[in-house]
TIROVO-892007 format. One record per residue (C-alpha): x, y, z; residue in three letters. Coordinates in steps of 0.02 Angstrom, whole numbers, plus 50000, padded with zeros to 5 digits. Last residue first. Layout:
REM residues N
XYZAla ...
REM end
This chain:
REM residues 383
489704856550426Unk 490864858450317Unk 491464875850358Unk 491604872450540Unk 492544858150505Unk 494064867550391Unk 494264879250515Unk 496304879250532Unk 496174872150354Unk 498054880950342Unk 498494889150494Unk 497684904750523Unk 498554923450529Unk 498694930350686Unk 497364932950780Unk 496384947550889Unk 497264963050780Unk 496164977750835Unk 495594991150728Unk 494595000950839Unk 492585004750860Unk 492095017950972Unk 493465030350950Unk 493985027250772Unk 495705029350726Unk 496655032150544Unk 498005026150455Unk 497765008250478Unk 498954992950567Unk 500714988750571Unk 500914974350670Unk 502274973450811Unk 502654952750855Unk 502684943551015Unk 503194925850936Unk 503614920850765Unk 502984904550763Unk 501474905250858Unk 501054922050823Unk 500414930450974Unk 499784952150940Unk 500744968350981Unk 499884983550896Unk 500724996550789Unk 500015010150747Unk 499795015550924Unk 499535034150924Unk 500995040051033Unk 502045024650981Unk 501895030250792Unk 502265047150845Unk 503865045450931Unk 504405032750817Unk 505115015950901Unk 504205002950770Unk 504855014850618Unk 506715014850643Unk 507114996150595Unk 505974998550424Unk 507315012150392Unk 506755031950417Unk 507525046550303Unk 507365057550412Unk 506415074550349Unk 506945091950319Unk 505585103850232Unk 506195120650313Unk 505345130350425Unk 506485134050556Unk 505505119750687Unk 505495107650538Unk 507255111050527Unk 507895108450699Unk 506775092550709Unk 507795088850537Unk 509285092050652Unk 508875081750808Unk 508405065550711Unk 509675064950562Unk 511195068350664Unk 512405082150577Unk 514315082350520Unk 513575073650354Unk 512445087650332Unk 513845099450322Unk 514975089550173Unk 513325087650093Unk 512775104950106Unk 514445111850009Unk 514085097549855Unk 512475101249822Unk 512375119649820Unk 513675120149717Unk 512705105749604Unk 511175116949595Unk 511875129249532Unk 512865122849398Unk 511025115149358Unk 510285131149370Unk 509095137449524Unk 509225156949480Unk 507575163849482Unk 506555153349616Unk 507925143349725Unk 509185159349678Unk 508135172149790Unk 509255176449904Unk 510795175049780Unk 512005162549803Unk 513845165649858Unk 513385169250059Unk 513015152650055Unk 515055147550041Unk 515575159250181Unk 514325148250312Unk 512525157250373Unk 512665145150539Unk 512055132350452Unk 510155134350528Unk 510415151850476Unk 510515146950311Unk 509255133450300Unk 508095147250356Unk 508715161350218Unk 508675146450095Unk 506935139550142Unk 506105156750146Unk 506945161249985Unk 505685149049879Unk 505905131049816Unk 506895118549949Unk 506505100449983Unk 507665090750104Unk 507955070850109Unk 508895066450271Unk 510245049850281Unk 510875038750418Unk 511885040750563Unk 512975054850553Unk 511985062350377Unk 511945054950185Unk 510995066450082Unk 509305063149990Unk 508585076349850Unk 507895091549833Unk 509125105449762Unk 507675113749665Unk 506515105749514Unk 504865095749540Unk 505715083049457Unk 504655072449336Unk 505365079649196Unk 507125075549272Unk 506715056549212Unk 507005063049038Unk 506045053648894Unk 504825068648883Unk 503145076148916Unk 503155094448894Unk 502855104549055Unk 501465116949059Unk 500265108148957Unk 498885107149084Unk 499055084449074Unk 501095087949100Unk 500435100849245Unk 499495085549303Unk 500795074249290Unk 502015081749428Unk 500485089949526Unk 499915071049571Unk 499085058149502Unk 498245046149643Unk 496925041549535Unk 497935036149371Unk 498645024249509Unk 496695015249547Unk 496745014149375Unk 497905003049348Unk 497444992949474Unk 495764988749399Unk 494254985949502Unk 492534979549460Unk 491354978149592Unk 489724969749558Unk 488124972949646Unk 487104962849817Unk 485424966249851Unk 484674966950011Unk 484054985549983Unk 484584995050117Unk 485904981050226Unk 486694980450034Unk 486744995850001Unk 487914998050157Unk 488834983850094Unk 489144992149933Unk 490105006550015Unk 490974994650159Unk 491574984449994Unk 492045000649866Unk 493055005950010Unk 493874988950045Unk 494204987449839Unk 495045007149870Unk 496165002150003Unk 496584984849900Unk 497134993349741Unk 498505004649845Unk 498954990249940Unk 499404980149759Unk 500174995049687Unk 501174995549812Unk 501654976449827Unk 503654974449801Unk 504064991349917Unk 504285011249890Unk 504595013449707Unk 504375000449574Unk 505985005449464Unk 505995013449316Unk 508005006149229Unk 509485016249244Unk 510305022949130Unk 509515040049180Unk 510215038749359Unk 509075037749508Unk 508485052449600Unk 506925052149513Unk 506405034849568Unk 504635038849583Unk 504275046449413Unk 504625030949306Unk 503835019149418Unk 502305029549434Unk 501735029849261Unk 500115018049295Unk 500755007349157Unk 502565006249262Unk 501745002549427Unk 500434988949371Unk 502024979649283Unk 503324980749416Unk 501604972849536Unk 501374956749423Unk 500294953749257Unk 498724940049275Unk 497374947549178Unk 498554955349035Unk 498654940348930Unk 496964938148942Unk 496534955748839Unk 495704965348974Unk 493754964948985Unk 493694967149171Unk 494934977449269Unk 496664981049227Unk 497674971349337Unk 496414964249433Unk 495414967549591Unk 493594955949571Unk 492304962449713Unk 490574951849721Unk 489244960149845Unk 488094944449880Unk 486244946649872Unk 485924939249722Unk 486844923449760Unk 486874911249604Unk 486374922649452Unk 487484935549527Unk 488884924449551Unk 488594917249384Unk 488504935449292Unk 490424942849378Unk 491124925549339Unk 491524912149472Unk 491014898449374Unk 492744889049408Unk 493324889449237Unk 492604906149190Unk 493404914749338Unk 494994907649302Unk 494954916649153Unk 494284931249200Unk 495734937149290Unk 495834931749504Unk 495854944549627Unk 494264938549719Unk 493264944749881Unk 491454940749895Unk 490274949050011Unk 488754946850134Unk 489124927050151Unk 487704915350199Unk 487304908950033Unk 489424910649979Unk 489714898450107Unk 488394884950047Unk 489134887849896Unk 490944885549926Unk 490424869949982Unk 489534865249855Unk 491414867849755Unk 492304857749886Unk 490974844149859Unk 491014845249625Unk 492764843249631Unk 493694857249530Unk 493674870549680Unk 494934862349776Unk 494574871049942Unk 495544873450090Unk 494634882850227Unk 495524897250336Unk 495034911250472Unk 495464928150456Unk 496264940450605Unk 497734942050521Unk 497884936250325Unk 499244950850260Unk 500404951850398Unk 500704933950412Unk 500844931150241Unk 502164942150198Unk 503064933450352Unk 503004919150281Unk 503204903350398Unk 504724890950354Unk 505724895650536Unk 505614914250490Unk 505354918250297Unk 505364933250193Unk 504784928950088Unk 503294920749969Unk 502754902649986Unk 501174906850113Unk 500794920249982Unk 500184908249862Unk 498604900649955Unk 498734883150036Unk 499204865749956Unk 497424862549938Unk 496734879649859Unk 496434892350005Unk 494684898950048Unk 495004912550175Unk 493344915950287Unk 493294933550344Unk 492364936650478Unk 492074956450471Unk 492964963650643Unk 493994979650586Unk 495444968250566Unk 494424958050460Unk 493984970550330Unk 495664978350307Unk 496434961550306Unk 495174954750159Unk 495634970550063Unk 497554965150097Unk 497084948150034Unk 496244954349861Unk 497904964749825Unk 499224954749914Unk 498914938649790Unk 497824924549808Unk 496004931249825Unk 494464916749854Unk 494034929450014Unk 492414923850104Unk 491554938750183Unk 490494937350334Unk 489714952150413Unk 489264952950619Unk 490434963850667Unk 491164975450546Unk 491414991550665Unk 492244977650784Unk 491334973550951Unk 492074982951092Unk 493314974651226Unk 492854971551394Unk 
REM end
């Protein structure tokens, strides 16, 4: 037998068309919530958006397990009762629309309130509610770069070289979505208190002001002046990525317990024995820095990325594999805790799909469908 979800029981219909809304959607539905995707006719944006396998998205087959899917065209006056009656036995509503469209379809923050009291409405834009319009609909390069974090994450890359978006095309969008499900499960416990529904609001932007780190903060303290430099960012040291055997390793190094460990790991070569002990804190200068550069690349490049950054670890040192997407489904500890889960898609097959971060005992995250066909349950929703 297999347990209920934590979210059994609630019904949320998701109007969202881009990775943000749809991955707070997922979060919800894999934990059990029915979620009830309402798709305009031709079917919801991500089911155009690569990569493809036989002419099915894999972007949306990730994002839209376990949901079911209606298509609605929201301009005639039946779809848009229909959305209704679905809304009047909904708990919450997810969107990730701009105001804008909101107004057009009266899906504003005040008529969904006026209309279904007891609904808890989420809306994840760009910049949240009240932004000028031309800001309401702005992709994922833009989010990262007002939020700061596409100019410190790609620190290793070249000055001329433009910010880039960091890790993926949708962080910012994943990042957003974690905290709209939060905000959700919060308001939907006030919900089964009070039976009243309230308004979430949440801007993208934001949500990456939230995850500042150490880097900005010290900016924010006044310890490091702000500047056009992307070495500002740089938490300063020999850190960086080096190509190894079979891949690459990044390695972060600031006091003289890395460099005595690192050191012995190396066999304490002729070259090492030209620093000083304590260079990482009182001597790490850019000619420095370079030396040190150049002799560990021509070691680590003898080396294979697994067994020596286990070395490392082991000694110490911050040593990590650099892992590729093909590495990830065969880690140790990945397997060990079952991130990902094996689920039927009926065009891709037996597929592995990443699911949470964390593990509950009694009530799982458990990926029971793939992601619906277009008006896969368009009858039940008319009825």
């Amino acid at each position: 037998m297999t347990s209920p979800g934590a979210l059994e029981g609630i019904t949320v219909i998701e109007l969202a068309e881009r990775p943000a809304g749809e991955y707070t959607g997922k979060l919800l539905a894999d934990f059990g919530a029915e979620v009830i995707k309402v798709e305009r006719p031709g079917g919801a944006p991500t089911r155009h958006m690569g990569p493809f396998r036989e002419g099915e998205s894999a972007l949306f087959a990730y994002l839209n397990t376990n949901k079911k899917s209606v298509a609605l065209d929201l301009a005639k006056p039946a779809d848009r009762a229909t959305l209704d009656r679905l809304l009047a036995r909904a708990n919450a509503l997810i969107d990730d629309h701009g105001e804008v469209w909101g107004a057009g379809h009266g899906l504003t923050a005040t008529a969904v309130a006026f209309a279904h009291p007891h609904l808890v409405h989420c809306i994840v834009t760009p910049f949240g509610q009240g932004a000028p319009a031309e800001w309401q609909t702005l992709h994922p390069i833009n989010v990262i770069n007002a939020g700061g974090w596409a100019y410190h994450s790609p620190s290793e890359t070249p000055h001329e070289k433009p910010p880039l978006k960091g890790a993926g095309r949708f962080l910012p969008d994943y990042e957003a979505g974690i905290d709209a499900a939060m905000a959700v499960l919060a308001s939907l416990h006030r919900q089964r208190k009070t039976g009243s529904g309230q308004f979430i609001d949440l801007s993208e932007v934001e949500v990456q002001l939230n995850r500042i780190d150490c880097v900005l903060d010290r900016m924010l303290a006044g310890d490091v002046e702000p500047s056009d430099e992307r070495t500002a960012y740089d938490m300063g040291g020999p850190g960086t990525s080096f190509a190894c055997k079979d891949g690459h390793i990044y390695i972060f190094m600031t006091t003289k317990g890395h460099w005595n460990a690192l050191r012995a790991l190396m066999g304490d070569p002729a070259w090492a024995r030209d620093f000083r002990e304590d260079w990482l804190e009182f001597d790490c200068t850019k000619d420095n820095v370079t030396r040190f550069r150049s002799h560990f690349s021509d070691w680590i490049a003898r080396q294979d990325k697994l067994p020596i950054t286990e070395a490392a670890q082991k000694a110490g040192i911050a040593m990590v594999p650099v892992n590729t997407a093909a590495d990830l489904p065969d880690h140790e500890q990945f397997a060990h805790r079952g991130f990902f889960q094996q689920a039927e898609h009926p065009v891709f097959g037996t597929v592995s799909y990443p699911t949470v971060s964390y593990k509950m005992s009694a009530t799982p995250v458990r990926i029971a469908s793939a992601a619906p066909a277009l008006r896969a349950d368009q009858q039940e929703a008319e009825r």
